[in-house]
DOLUM-163314 format. One record per residue (C-alpha): residue number from 1; residue in three letters; x, y, z. Coordinates in steps of 0.02 Angstrom, whole numbers, plus 32768, in hexadecimal, padded with zeros to 4 digits. Layout:
N
+-----+-----+------+------+------+
!   k !   r !    x !    y !    z !
+-----+-----+------+------+------+
! NUM ! ala !    X !    Y !    Z !
...
+-----+-----+------+------+------+
REM end
This chain:
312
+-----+-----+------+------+------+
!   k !   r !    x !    y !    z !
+-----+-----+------+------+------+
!   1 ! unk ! 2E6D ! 9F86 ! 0A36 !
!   2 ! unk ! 2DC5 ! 9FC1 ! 0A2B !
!   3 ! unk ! 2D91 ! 9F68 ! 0AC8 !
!   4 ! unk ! 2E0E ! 9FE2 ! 0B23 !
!   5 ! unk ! 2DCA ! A076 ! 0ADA !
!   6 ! unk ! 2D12 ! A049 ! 0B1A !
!   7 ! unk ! 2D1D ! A036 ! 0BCA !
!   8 ! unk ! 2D5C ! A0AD ! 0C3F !
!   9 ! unk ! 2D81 ! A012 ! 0CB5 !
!  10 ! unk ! 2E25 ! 9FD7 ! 0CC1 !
!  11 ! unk ! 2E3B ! 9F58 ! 0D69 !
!  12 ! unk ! 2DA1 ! 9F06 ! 0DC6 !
!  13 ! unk ! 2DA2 ! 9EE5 ! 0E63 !
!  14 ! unk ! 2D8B ! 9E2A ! 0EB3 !
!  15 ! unk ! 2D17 ! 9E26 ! 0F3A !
!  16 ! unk ! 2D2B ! 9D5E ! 0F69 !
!  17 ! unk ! 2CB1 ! 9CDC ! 0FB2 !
!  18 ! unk ! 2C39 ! 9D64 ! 0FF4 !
!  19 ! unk ! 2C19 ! 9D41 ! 10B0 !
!  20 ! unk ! 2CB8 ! 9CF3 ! 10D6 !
!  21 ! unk ! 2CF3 ! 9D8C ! 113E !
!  22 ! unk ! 2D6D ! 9D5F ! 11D5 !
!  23 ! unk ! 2DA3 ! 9CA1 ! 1179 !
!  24 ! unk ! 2E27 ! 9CE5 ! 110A !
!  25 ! unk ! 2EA6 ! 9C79 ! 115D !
!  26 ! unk ! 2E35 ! 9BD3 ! 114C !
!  27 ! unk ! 2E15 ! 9BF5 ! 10AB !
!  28 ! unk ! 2EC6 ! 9C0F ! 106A !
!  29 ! unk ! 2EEC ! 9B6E ! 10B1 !
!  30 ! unk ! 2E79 ! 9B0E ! 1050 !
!  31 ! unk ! 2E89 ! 9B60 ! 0FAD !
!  32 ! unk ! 2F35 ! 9B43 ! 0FC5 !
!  33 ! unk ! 2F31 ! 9A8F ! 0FFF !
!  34 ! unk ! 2EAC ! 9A72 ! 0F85 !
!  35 ! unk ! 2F2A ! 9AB4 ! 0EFE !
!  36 ! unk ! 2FC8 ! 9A65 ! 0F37 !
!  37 ! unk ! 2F58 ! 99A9 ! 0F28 !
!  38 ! unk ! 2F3F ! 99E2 ! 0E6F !
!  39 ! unk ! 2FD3 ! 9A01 ! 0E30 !
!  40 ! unk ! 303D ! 9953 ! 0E5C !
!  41 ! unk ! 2F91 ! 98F6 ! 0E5E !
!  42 ! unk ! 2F89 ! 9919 ! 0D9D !
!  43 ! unk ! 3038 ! 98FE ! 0D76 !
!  44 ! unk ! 3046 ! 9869 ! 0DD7 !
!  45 ! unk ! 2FB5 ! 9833 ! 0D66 !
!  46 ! unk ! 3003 ! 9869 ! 0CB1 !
!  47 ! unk ! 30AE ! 982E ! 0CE4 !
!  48 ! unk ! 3058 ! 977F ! 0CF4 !
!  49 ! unk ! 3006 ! 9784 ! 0C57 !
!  50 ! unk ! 309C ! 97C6 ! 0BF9 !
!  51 ! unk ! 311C ! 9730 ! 0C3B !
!  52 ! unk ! 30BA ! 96A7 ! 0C3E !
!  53 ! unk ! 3094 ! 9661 ! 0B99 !
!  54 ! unk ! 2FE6 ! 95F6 ! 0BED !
!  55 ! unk ! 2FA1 ! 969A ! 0C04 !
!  56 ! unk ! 2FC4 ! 96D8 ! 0B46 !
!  57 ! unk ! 2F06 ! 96B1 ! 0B07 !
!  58 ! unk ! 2E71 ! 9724 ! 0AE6 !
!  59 ! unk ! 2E34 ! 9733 ! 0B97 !
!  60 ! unk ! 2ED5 ! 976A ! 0BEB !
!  61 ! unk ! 2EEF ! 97E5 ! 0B63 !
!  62 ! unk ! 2E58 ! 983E ! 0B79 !
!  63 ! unk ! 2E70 ! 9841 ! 0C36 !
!  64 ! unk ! 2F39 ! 9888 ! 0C26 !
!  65 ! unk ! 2ECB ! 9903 ! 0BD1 !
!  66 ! unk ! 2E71 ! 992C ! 0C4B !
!  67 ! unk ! 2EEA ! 991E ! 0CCF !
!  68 ! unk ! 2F4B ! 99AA ! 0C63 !
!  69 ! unk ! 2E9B ! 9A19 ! 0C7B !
!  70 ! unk ! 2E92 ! 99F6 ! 0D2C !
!  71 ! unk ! 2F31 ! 9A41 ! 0D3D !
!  72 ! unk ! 2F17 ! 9AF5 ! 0CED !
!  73 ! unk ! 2E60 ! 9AE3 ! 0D0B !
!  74 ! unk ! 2E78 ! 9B1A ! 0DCE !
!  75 ! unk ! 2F0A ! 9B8F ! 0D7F !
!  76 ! unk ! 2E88 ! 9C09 ! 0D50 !
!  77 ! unk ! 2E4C ! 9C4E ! 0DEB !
!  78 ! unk ! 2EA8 ! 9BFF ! 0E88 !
!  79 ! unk ! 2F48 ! 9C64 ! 0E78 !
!  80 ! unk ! 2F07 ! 9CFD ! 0E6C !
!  81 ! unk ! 2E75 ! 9CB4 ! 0EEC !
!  82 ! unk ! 2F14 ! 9C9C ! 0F4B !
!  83 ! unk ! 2F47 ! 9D4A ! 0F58 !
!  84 ! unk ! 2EBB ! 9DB5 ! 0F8A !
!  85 ! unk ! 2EAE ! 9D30 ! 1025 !
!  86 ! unk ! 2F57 ! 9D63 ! 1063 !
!  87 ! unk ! 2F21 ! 9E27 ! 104F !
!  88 ! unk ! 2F9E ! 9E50 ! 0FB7 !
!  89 ! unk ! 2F34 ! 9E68 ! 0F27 !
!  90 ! unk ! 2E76 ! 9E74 ! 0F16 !
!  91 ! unk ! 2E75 ! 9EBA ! 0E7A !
!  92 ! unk ! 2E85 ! 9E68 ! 0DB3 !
!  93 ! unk ! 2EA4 ! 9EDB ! 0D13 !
!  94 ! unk ! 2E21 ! 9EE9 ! 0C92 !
!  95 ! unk ! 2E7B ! 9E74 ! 0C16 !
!  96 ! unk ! 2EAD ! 9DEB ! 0CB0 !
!  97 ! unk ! 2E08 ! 9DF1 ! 0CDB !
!  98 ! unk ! 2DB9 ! 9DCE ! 0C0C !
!  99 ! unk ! 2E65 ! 9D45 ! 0C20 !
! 100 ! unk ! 2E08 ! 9D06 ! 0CB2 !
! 101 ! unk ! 2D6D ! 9CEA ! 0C57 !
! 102 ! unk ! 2DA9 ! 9C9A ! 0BBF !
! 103 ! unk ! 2E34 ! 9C24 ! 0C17 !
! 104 ! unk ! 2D98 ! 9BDE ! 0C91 !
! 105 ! unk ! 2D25 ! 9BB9 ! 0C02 !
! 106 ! unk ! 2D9F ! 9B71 ! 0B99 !
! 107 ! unk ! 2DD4 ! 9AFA ! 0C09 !
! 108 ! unk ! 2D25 ! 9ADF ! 0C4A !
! 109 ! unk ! 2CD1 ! 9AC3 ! 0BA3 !
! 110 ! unk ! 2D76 ! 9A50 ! 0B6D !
! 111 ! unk ! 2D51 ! 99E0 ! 0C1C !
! 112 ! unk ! 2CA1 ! 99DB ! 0BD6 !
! 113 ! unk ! 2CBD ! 99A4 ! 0B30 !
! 114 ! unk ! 2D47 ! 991D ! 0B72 !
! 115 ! unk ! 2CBC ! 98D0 ! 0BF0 !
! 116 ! unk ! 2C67 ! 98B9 ! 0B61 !
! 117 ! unk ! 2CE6 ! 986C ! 0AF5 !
! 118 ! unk ! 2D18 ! 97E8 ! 0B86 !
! 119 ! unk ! 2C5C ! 97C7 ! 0B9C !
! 120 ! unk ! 2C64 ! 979F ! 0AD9 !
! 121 ! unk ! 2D22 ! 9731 ! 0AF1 !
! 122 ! unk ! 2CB9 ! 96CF ! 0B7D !
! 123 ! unk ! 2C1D ! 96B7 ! 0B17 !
! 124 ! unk ! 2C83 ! 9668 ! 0A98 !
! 125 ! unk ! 2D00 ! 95FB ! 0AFD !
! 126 ! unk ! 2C57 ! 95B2 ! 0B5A !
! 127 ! unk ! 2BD4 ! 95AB ! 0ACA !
! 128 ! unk ! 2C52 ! 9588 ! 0A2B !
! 129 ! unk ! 2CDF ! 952A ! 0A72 !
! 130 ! unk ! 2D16 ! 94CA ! 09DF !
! 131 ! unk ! 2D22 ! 9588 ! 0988 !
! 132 ! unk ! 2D62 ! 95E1 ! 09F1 !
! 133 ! unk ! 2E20 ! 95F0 ! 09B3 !
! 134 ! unk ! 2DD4 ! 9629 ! 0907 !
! 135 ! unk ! 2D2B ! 969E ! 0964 !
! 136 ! unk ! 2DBC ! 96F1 ! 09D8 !
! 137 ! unk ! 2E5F ! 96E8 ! 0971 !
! 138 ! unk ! 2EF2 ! 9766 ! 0989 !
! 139 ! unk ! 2EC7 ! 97DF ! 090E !
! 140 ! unk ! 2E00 ! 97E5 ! 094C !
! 141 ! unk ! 2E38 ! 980B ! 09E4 !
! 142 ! unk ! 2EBC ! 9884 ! 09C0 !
! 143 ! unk ! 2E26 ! 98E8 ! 093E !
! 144 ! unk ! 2D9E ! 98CF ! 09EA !
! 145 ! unk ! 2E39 ! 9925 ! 0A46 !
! 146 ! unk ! 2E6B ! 99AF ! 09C2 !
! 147 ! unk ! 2DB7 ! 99BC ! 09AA !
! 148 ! unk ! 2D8B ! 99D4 ! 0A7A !
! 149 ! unk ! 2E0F ! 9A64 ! 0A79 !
! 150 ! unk ! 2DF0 ! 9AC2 ! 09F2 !
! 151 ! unk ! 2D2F ! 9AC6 ! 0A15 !
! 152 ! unk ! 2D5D ! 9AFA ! 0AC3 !
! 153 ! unk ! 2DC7 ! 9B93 ! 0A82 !
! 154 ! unk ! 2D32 ! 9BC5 ! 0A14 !
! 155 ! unk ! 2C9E ! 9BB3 ! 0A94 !
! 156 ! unk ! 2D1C ! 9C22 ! 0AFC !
! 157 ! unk ! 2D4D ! 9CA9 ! 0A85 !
! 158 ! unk ! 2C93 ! 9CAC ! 0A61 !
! 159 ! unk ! 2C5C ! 9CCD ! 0B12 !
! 160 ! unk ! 2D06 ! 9D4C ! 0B41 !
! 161 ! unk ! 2CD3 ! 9DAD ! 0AA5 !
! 162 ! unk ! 2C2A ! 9DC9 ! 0AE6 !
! 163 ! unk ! 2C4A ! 9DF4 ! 0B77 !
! 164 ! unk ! 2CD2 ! 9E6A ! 0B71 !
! 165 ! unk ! 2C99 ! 9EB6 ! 0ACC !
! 166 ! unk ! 2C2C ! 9F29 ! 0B46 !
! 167 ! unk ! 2C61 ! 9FD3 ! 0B90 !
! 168 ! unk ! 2C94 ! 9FC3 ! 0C44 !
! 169 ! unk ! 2C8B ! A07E ! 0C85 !
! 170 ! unk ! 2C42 ! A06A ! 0D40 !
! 171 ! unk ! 2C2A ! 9FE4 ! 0DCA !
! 172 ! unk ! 2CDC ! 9F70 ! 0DD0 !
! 173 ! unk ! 2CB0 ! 9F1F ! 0E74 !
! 174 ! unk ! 2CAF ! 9E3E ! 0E2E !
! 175 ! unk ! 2C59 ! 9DDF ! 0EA8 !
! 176 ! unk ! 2CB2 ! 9D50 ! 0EB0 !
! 177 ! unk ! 2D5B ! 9D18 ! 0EBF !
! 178 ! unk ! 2D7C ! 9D12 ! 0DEE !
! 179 ! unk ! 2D34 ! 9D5B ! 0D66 !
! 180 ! unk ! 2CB0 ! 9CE6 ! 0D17 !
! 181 ! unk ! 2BFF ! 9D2D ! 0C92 !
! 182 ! unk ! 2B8C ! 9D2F ! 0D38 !
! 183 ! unk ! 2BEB ! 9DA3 ! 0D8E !
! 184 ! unk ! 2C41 ! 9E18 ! 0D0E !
! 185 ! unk ! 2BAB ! 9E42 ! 0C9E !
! 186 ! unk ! 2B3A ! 9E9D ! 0D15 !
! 187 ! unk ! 2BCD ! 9EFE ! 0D17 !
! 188 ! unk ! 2BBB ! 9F4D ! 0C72 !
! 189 ! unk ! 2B73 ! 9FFB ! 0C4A !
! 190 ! unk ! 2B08 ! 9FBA ! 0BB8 !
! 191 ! unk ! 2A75 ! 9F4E ! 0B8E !
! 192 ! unk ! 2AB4 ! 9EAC ! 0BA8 !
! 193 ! unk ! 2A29 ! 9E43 ! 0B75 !
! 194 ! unk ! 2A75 ! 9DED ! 0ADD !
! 195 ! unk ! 2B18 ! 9DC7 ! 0B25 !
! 196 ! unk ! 2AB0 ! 9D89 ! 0BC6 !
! 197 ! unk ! 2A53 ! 9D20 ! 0B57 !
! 198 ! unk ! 2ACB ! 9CE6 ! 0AC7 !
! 199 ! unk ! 2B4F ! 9CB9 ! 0B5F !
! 200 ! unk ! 2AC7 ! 9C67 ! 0BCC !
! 201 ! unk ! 2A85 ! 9BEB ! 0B37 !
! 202 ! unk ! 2B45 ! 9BD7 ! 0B06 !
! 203 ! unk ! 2B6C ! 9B92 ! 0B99 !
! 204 ! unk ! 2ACD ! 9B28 ! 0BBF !
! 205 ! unk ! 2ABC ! 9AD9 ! 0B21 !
! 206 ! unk ! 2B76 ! 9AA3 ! 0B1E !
! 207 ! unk ! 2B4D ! 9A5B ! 0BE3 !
! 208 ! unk ! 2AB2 ! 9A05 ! 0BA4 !
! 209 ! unk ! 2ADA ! 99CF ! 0AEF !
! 210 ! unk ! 2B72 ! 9975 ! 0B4E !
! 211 ! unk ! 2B1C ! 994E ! 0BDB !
! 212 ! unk ! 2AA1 ! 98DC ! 0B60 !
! 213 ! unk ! 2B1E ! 9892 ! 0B0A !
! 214 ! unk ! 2B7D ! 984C ! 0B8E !
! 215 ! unk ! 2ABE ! 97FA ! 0BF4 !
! 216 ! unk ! 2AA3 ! 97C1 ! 0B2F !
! 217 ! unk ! 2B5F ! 975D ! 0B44 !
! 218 ! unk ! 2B32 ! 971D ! 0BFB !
! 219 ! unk ! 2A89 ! 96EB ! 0BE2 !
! 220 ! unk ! 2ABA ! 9685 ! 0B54 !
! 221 ! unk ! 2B56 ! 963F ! 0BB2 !
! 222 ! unk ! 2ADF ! 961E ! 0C50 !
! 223 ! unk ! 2A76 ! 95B1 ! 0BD2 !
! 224 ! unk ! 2B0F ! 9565 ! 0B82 !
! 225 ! unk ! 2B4C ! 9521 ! 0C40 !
! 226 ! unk ! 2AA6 ! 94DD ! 0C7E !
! 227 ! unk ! 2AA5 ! 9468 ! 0BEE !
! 228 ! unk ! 2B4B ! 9428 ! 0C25 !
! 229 ! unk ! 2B2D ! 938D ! 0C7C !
! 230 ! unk ! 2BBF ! 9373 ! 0CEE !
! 231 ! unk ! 2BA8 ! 93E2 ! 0D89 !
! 232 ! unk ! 2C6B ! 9403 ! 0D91 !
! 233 ! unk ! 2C6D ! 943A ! 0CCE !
! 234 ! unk ! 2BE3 ! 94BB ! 0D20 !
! 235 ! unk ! 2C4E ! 94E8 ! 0DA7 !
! 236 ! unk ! 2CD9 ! 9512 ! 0D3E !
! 237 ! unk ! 2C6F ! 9565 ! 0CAB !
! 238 ! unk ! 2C36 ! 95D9 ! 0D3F !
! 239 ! unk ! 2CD3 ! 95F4 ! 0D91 !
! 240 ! unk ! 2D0A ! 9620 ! 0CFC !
! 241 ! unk ! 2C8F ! 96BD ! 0CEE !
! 242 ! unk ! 2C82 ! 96EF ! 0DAD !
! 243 ! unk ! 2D19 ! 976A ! 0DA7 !
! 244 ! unk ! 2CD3 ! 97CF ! 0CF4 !
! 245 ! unk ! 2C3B ! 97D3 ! 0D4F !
! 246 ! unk ! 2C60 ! 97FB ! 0DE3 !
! 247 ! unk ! 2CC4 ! 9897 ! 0D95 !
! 248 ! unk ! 2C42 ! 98CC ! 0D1A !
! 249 ! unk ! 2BC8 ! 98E3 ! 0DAF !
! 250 ! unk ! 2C4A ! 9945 ! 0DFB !
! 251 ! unk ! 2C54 ! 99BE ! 0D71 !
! 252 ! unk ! 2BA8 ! 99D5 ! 0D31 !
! 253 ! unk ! 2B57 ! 99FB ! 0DE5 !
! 254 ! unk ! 2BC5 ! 9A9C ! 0E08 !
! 255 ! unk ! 2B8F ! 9AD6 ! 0D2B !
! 256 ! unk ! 2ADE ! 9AA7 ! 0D4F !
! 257 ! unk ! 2AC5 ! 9B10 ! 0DF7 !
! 258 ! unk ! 2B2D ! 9B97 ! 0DB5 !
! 259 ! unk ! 2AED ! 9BA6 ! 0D00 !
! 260 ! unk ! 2A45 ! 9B62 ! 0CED !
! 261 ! unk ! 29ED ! 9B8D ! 0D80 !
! 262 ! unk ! 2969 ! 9C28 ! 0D6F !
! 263 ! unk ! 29B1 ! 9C95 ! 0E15 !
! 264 ! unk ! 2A5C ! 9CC6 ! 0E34 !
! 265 ! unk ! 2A9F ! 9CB4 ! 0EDB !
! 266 ! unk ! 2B5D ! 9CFB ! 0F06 !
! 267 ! unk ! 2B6F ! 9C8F ! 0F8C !
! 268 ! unk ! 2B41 ! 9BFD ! 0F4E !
! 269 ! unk ! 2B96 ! 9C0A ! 0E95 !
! 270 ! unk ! 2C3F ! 9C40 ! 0EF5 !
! 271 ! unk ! 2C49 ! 9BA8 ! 0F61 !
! 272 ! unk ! 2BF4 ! 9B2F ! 0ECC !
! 273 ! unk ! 2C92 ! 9B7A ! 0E62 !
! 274 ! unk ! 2D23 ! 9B57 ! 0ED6 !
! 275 ! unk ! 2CE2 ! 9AB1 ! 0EE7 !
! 276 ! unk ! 2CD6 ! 9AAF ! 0E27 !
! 277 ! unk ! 2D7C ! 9B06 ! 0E1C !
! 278 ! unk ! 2DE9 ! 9AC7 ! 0E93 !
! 279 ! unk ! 2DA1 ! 9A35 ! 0EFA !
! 280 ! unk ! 2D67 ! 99C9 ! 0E6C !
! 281 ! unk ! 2E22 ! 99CC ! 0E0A !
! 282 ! unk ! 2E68 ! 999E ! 0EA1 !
! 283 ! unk ! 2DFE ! 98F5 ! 0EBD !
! 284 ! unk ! 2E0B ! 98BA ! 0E0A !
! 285 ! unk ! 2EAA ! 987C ! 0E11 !
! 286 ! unk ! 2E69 ! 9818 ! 0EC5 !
! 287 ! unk ! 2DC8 ! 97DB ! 0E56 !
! 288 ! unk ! 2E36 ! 979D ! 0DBC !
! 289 ! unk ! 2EC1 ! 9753 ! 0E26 !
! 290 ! unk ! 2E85 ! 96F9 ! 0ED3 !
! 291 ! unk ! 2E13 ! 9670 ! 0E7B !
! 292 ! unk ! 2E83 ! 967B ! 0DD8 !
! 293 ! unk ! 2EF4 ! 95E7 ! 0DFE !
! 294 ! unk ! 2F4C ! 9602 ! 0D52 !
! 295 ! unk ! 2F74 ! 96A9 ! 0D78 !
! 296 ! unk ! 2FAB ! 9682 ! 0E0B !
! 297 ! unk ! 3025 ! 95F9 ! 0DE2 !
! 298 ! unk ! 3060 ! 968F ! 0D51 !
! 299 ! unk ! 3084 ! 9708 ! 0DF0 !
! 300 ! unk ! 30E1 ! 9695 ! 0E4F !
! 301 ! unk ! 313C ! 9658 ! 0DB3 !
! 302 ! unk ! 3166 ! 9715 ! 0D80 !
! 303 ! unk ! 319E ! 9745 ! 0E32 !
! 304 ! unk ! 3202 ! 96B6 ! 0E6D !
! 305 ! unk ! 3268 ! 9676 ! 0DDA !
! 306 ! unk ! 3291 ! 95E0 ! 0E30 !
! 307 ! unk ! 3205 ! 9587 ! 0E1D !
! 308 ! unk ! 3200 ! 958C ! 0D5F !
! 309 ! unk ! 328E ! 94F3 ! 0D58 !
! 310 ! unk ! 3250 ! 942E ! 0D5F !
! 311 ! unk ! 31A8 ! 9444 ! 0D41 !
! 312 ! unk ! 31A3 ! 94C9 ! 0C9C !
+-----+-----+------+------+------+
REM end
């Protein structure tokens, strides 16, 4: 309770993407089309890998997982996003608002750590083949999942502590559609240089620590498939990789601009977060599905129940 009785501020107030006056209507469309992809595009995806027994290995695991964060991931801001676009409800209380911030950096830092565990499940289906039932058995990969969560909830707690541990007594104006560190913490009515700082290299050495773990996993799986001889055992080596990679590019471009550049723009980190926010959970599910032929074959399984007779 003592975070109550040092602030005098009780609700902020949502500004939104800042120079977006006029396109309220556009952009309610999109976060709401954007949204409504999500939400079946994930489940579609975890019913698959919960009914078909092909897909109950390591790999598929780890991306139900994600799947499940790609769900409540967009959770965290569109709704409310949603809202002050139709006019209702520009403002967020003190303690949605710290809710806010924690929910977004838990489920970013968890999305972070499972890139990097799937980068680790591909390094060691490519580059130890003959181990890989004992390298990625269940209970390793139930401890890397336990593990991801956990260290997410921490690194979050950390950073909402921070934060909101400062008296809020002026200013409530959040420029930006959510409440996130950049925007809230210029906010405060006190020095703010160690929470700027202990937030700032929280944050960037989760993103880079990461970051190097999983181009350690590829560049040793890029060295593992040139020495295969057979071009078509490269082809599918590679294929195999183009979706993880293609989603880990996704994610870290919106934390790098965002977090680890030098200059803040409010523009530029509003739109870089709805793409981060709500765009990239929506085209995950399209990534991990259209060249996924097992996945595929699970979907039509799980939706037509026909076709599991004869040939199952």
């Amino acid at each position: 309770m003592r975070m109550r009785n040092h602030t005098a501020v009780t609700e902020f107030l949502l500004m939104g993407i800042p120079n977006t006056g006029g396109l309220e209507t556009v952009l309610l469309l999109l976060f709401l089309a954007f949204y409504l992809l999500t939400l079946p595009g994930n489940l579609l995806i975890l019913l698959a890998i919960l009914t078909s027994s092909t897909l109950h290995t390591p790999m598929y695991f780890f991306l139900g997982n994600l799947s499940v964060l790609d769900i409540f991931f967009p959770s965290v801001s569109s709704p409310k996003m949603m809202l002050y676009l139709t006019g209702q409800s520009h403002t967020i209380s003190y303690h949605g608002c710290a809710s806010q911030l924690f929910f977004y950096h838990f489920l970013g830092c968890a999305e972070c750590f499972l890139y990097t565990v799937m980068a680790y499940d591909r390094f060691a289906a490519i580059c130890h083949p003959l181990r890989y039932t004992v390298v990625m058995s269940y209970w390793v990969c139930v401890s890397m999942t336990v593990g991801t969560w956990m260290g997410s909830c921490l690194h979050a707690s950390v950073l909402t502590f921070l934060i909101f541990k400062l008296p809020y007594c002026g200013p409530n104006k959040v420029d930006n559609f959510f409440c996130d560190i950049p925007v809230v913490l210029p906010l405060a009515c006190a020095d703010t240089s160690l929470a700027r700082t202990v937030s700032f290299t929280n944050v960037g050495v989760v993103a880079l620590v990461c970051f190097l773990l999983i181009l350690t996993s590829y560049t040793r799986i890029v060295v593992s498939i040139l020495k295969i001889r057979s071009p078509e055992g490269r082809r599918r080596a590679f294929s195999t990789c183009s979706a993880h990679l293609t989603s880990i590019l996704l994610f870290y471009g919106p934390v790098v601009l965002i977090y680890l550049r030098p200059a803040s723009s409010p523009w530029l980190d509003s739109v870089v977060q709805v793409l981060n926010n709500i765009v990239t959970p929506s085209l995950n599910p399209l990534i991990y599905s259209l060249r996924n032929k097992e996945v595929k074959l699970a979907l039509r399984k799980a939706l037509t129940p026909g076709s599991h007779t004869c040939g199952d």
